[in-house]
N, C-alpha and C positions, 0 to 999 in steps of 0.2 A: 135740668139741674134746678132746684130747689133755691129760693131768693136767699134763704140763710147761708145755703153753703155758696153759692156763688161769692157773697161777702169776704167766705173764708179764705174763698180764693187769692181777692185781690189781699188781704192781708196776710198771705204765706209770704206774698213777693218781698215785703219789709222784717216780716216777724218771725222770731224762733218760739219754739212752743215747749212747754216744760215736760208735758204727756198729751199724746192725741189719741182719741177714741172715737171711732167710725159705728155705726151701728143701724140699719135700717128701722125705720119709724112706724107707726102704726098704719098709715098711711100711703107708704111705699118707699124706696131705695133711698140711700144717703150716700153720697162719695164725692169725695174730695178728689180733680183733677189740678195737676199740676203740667205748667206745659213752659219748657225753653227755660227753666229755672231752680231754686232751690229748693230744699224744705228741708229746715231743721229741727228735729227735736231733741231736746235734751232727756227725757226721760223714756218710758217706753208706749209703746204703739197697742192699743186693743182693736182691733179689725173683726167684726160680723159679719156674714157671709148677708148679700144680697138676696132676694126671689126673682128679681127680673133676670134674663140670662144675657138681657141686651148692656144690663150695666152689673155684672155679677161684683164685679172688684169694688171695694171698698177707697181702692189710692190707685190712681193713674198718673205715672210717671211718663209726661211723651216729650217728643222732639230734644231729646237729650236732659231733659229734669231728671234730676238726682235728689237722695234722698240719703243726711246723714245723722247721726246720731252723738250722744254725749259718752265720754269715757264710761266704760263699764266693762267688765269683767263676765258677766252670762249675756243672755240674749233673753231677756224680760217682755219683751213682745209677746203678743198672748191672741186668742180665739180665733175663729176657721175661717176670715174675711181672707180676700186676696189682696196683696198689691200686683200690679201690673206695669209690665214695662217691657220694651221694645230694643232689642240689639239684633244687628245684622251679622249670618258670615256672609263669608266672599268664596267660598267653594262649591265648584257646581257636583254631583251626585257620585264621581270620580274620587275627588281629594278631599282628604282630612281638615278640619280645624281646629283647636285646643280649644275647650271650655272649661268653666267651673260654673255651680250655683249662684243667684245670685239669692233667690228666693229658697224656704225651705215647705215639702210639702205637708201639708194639714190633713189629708189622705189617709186613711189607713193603707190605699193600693199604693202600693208603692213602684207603677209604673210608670213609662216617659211620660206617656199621656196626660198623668195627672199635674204635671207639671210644667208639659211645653205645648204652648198652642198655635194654633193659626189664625192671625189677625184680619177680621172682617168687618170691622172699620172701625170709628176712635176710642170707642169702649166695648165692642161685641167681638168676645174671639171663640173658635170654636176646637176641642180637643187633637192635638195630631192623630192621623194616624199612625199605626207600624205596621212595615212588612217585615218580611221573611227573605223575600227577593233582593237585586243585588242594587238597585238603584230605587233611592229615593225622587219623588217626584213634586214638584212646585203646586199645582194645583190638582184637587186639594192637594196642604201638605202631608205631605206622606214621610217618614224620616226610616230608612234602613235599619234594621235592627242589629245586625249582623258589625257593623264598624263601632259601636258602641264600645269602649273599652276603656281602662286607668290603667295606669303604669307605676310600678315601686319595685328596682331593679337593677341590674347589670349589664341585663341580656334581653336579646329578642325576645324569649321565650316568656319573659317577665310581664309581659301583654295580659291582661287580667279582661277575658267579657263579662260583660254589665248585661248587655238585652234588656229583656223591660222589668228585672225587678234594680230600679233603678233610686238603687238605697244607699247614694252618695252621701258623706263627712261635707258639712261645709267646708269649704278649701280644698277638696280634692278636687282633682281635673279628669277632664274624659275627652275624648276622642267621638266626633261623630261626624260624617259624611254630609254634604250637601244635597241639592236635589237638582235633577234635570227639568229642562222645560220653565214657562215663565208664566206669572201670573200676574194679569194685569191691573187688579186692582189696589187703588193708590188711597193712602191715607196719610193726609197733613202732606201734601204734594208728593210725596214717594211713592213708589211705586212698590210692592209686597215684592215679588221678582222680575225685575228687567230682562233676567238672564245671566244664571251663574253667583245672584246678589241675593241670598233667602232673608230674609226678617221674619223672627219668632218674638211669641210672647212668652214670657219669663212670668207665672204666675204661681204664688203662695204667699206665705209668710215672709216678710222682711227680713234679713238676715242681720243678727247686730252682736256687738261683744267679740269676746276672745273666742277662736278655733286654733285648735292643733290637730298638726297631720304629721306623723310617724316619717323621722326619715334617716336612713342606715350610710353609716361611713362608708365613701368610696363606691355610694349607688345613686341611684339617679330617681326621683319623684314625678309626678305630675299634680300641679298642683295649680291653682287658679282665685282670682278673688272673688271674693266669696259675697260681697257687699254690691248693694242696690247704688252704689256710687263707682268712682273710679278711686284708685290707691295712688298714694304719691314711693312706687315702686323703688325708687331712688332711700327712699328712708327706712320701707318696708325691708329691702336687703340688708340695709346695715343694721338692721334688729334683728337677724336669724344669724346669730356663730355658729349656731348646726351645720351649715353650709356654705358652700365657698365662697358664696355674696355674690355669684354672676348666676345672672338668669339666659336661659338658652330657648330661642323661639322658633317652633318648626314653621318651615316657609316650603313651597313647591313651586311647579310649574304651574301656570295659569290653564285651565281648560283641558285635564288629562282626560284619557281616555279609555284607562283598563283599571284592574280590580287586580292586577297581577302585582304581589311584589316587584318583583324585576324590571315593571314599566314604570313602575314610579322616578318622579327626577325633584329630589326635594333635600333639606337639608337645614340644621341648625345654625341661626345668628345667634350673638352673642351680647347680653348689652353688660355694661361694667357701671357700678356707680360710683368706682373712685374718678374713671374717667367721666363717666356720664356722656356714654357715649355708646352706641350699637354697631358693631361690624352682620353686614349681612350673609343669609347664610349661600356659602357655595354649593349649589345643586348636584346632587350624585344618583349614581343606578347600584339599587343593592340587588343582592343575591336573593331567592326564596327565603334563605333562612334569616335575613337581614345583615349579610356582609356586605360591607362598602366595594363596589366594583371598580367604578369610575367615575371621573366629574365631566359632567354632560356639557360644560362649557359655557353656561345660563349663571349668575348670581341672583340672588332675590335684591329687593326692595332696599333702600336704608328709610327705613321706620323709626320716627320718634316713640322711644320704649320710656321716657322718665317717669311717665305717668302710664299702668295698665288700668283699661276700659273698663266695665262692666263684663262680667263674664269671659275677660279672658284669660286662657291656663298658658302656662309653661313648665318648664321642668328648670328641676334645682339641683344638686347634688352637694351629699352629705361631707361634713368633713368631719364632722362625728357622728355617734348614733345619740338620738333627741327627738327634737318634735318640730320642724317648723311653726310659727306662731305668729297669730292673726291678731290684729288689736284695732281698736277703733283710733286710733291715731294716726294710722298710716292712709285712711280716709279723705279725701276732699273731692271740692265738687271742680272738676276740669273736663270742658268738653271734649270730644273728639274731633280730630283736623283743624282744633284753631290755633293761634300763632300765641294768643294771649290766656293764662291757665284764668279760669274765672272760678271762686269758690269762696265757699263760707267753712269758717273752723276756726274752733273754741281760740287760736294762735296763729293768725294768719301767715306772720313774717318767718315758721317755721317751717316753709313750704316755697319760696324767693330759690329760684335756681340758680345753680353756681355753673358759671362758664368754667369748663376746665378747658387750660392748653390742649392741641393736641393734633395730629396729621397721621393724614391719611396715606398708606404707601401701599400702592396695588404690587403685585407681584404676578406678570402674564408666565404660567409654565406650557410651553412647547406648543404654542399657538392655541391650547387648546382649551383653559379657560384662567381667569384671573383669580389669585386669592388678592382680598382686599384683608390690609392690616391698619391696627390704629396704632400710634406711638401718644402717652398721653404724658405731665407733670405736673405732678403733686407733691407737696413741701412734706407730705406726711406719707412718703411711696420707700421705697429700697429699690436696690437691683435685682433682688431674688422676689421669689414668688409672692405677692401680697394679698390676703385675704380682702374679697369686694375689691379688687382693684385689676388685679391680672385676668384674662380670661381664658384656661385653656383650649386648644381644640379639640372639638366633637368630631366623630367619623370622620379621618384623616383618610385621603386618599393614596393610591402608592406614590405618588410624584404632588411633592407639596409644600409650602413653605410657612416659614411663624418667626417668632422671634423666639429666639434662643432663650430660654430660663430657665433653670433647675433641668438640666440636661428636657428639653421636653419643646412640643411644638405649642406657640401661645399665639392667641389670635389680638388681645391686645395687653400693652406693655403700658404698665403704669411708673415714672420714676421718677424723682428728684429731677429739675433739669440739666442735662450737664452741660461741661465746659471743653474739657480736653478730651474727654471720653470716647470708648468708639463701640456702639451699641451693636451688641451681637445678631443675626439673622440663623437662621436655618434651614437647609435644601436641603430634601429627600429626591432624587432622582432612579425611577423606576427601569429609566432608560436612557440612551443621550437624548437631548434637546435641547431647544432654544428657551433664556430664563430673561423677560424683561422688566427691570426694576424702572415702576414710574412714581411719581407725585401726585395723587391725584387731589391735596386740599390741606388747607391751613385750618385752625380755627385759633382765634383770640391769643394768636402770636405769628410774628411773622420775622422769620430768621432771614439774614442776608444771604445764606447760602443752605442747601440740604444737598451733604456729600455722602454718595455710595463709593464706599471700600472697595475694591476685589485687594485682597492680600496676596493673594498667588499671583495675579498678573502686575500687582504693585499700579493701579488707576485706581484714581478717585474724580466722579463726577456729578459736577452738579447739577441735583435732580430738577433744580429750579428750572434750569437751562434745557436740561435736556436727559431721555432717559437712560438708564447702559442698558447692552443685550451683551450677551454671552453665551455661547455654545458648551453644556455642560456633558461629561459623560456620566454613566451611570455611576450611580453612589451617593453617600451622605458627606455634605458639606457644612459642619462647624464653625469650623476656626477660618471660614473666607471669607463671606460679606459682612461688611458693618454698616452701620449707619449714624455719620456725625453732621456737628453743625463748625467747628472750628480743627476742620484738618491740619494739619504739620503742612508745611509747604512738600516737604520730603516724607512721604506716609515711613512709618518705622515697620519692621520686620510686623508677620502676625503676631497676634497678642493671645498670648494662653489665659483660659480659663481659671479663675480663685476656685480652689478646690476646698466644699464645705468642710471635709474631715479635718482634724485638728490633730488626731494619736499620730504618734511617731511611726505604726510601724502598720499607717494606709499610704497605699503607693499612692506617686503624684502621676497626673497623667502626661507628663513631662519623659516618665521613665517609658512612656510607649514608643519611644525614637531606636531604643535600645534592642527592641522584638528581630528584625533581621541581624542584627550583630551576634545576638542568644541563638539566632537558628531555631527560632519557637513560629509553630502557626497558632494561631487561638480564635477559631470561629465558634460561635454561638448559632445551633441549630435549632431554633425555633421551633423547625415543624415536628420535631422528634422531642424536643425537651431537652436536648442535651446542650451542654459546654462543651465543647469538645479540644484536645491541645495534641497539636502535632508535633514532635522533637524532628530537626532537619540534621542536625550533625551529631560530632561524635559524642560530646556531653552530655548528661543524664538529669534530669529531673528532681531535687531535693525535697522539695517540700511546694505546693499550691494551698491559696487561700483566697477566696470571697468574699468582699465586706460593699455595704450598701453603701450610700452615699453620705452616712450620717455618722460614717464611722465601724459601723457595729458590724463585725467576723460573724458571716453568716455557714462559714465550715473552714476546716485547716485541717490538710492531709499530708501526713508525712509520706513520701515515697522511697519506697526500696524493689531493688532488681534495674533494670536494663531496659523496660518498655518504651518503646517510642512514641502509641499514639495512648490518650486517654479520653474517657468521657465520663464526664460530672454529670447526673439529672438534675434538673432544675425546674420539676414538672409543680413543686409546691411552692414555687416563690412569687413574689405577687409582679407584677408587670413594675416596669421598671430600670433604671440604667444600675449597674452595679462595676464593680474595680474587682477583676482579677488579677493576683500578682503570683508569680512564678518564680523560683528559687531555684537556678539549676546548680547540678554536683559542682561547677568551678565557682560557686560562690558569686554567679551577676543576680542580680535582683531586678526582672520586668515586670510590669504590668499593660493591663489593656482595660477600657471601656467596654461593657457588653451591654447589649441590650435584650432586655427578657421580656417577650408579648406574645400572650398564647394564643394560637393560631384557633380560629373557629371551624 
């Protein structure tokens, strides 16, 4: 390195710079190395591409240096130099990891190669390979072509291959497979692969400014950050209303060993930033086609998510159709695995993490593996479902639990905190078994007591003390666990549901007590698409009608003649819990809860 730019070096460590321009000299290479620290500029970046190939890059980012920028709206950064920089996955040639760009290519080829390299020591890296074969390999690195993919969708089949023309949006995310075998050479004390741990180089263009990535109501993205720093992910949610403000992180088993759907055991956490908090994901075996089979009894990790790394993706889902949106503000410089966030940015004190309330309550079903739930409280949450604050669940298993909201399973509950209250749970049970409710942790409050409800057996136990187990039989469980901090000395009768609709003439789910007195069966067939209503006695049927939860008569049919059994299709209706209510000729008025989920 050059005695000028060494200079420059030691005053990156103090100083922010208003525009930087790299450029090789008549004489041979210029490049500014950055190592364990900051560098900020406020204006934009012009990089020259090198002739030595041992120092090609123009900016080396190492041992966690980041690299941020000043508010702006494009990406002003300019000329074919590289910057350079270093992130590891953790999957060895077997399982997935989420990515996104961090750099953009200067290329006209627009393959991986031109973008991801193999590092061969602290400034000389050399292009990946790609195969065609099923396994990528550590030395050299080699990256599978074939697992390459982005996602913007509903369904399995929504899986979109990249291969090598690999002409990513900044902010979109991609899927790509690790490598087997280990490579043992070390730079700045690490080791390139131990085994199952790859480090790539990330080389192009610096990515800066506003990106938007397309994303559809009621579908699900992949999407990743897109910047040569890390994001304060926490802020970056509650700046997308496109989306439900929870970010969902794929997690697996450690060290797989097939390429088959069906052996995969892997499975979406969830982090929330009204709670500020990640529930890990519960491991499952899907089908070929990507049906959830079963949960293999493993949970993943609990991962600090407040802050997402350098190149890494997740998925979002829409709660309108928009654009997810990238801004240099959601930017700062926070390492990875430390306890203390360290960064430079134009407002530092808007980046100060806020402890939220909040406990942890495992739920073990039938010995076979645990859902972990978060209960969280916030002065600015509701009981019903809150945007960035609640976090539904992903690929729900047959036998599974959540907390009850908006008829639906949720993996964490954000709410006001209460007092006399008794917080709803939910059990799907596939079959009988054993359901153990435990405690597993406090944070930043500590109640004198945490009581589990059973309503039907009339006990409440405290979880502090100790856990409940119960022997459930098959079926879905509502209205029977809750979970309080100030119980009645005498628990009172269960507690019915506030039902959202408001018209006079949506049944209460009150009126479902009424079904065997009416002599009505009303099952919802699924797998056929039908409603289906069986008449048991001698009274006759008036009139049926269907209304969402929001109110709104989604059919009303008058009935004439004498039939006893009927069936409604329900093959157009979006998934969902709906109120069927039943009018028979003696004038009783029932209704029932159905639940509509189209089978794969």
């Amino acid at each position: 390195m050059k005695p000028v730019l060494f200079f420059l070096f030691l005053c990156f460590y103090n100083c922010s710079y208003g525009q930087l321009s790299i450029s090789p000299s008549a004489t041979g290479d210029s490049y500014v190395y950055i190592n364990n620290e900051v560098l900020f500029v406020e204006g934009d970046i012009i990089l020259k591409r090198n002739y030595n190939p041992h120092t090609e890059a123009s900016l080396y980012l190492r041992s966690e240096a980041q690299l941020l920028q000043g508010e702006k709206e494009e990406n002003k950064n300019t000329g074919d130099g590289l910057t350079s920089l270093f992130q590891e996955g953790t999957s060895n040639a077997f399982d997935y990891n989420y990515w996104s760009l961090p750099v953009a290519n200067t290329s006209a080829n627009k393959a991986i190669s031109e973008i991801i390299y193999e590092p061969l020591g602290v400034t000389r890296s050399q292009k990946v390979l790609v195969t065609s074969d099923l396994n990528g390999t550590a030395a050299p690195l080699t990256i599978a072509r074939r697992w390459l993919h982005k996602f913007s969708g509903s369904d399995y089949m929504d899986w979109r291959f990249i291969g090598d023309h690999f002409d990513l949006l900044p902010g979109e995310g991609f899927t790509m497979k690790g490598t087997n075998g280990t490579n043992s050479n070390t730079i700045n004390g690490i080791q390139t692969n131990p085994g199952g741990s790859q480090r790539y180089d990330f080389r192009g263009r610096p990515n800066d400014g506003e990106y938007q990535v397309r994303i559809m109501e009621n579908q699900s993205v992949l999407v990743g950050n897109p910047y040569p720093s890390a994001i304060h992910l926490r802020r970056f949610l509650f700046e997308n209303p496109n989306t439900t403000g929870i970010a969902y992180f794929w997690d697996s088993k450690d060290n797989g060993r097939s390429h088959y759907l069906s052996d995969y055991e892997g499975g979406y956490g969830a982090y929330s930033p009204g709670a500020n908090a990640y529930v890990p994901a519960v491991f499952k075996k899907f089908q070929n086609q990507g049906n959830v089979l079963e949960a293999t009894g493993e949970t993943g990790d609990i991962i600090p998510r407040e802050f997402a790394p350098i190149a890494q993706g997740f998925m979002l889902i829409g709660s309108a159709d928009g654009y997810v949106n990238f801004t240099n503000s959601s930017r700062i410089y926070k390492k990875e695995n430390s306890e203390n966030s360290q960064f430079k940015s134009l407002s530092e004190n808007q980046f100060l993490t806020e402890v939220t309330p909040n406990l942890r309550l495992d739920v073990e079903i039938n010995n076979l593996y645990t859902r972990p739930l978060i209960l969280a409280f916030h002065e600015d949450a509701t009981k019903n479902a809150d945007w960035a604050m609640d976090a539904i669940t992903l690929n729900r298993v047959s036998s599974d639990a959540g907390w009850f909201i908006d008829e639906d399973f949720y993996l964490i509950n954000v709410m006001p905190f209460p007092a006399e209250e008794k917080i709803p749970l939910i059990i799907n049970m596939a079959s009988e078994g054993q359901i153990v409710f435990s405690l597993k942790s406090t944070k930043a409050f500590e109640p004198e007591k945490v009581f589990l409800y059973d309503s039907e057996k009339n006990i409440q136990t405290d979880l502090k003390a100790d856990s409940y187990k119960v022997i459930l039989p098959k079926g879905e469980y509502e209205q029977r666990f809750f979970l309080g901090f100030n119980m009645p000395a005498t628990p009172p009768e269960g507690t019915e549901v506030e039902q959202p609709a408001a018209r006079k003439d949506v049944p209460t789910i009150a009126e479902e007590k009424a079904l065997p007195e009416a002599g009505l069966e009303i099952f919802q067939n699924n797998a056929e698409g039908l409603l289906q209503l069986k008449v048991l006695q001698e009274s006759g049927v008036d009139q049926v009608s269907l209304f969402d939860l929001k109110g709104s008569k989604i059919f009303s049919h008058k009935i004439s003649g004498k039939e006893k059994e009927f069936s409604f299709s329900t093959n157009g209706l979006s998934d969902g819990v709906y109120i069927f209510k039943v009018t028979t000729s003696d004038k009783k008025q029932v209704s029932k809860k159905i639940r509509i989920k189209k089978q794969q």
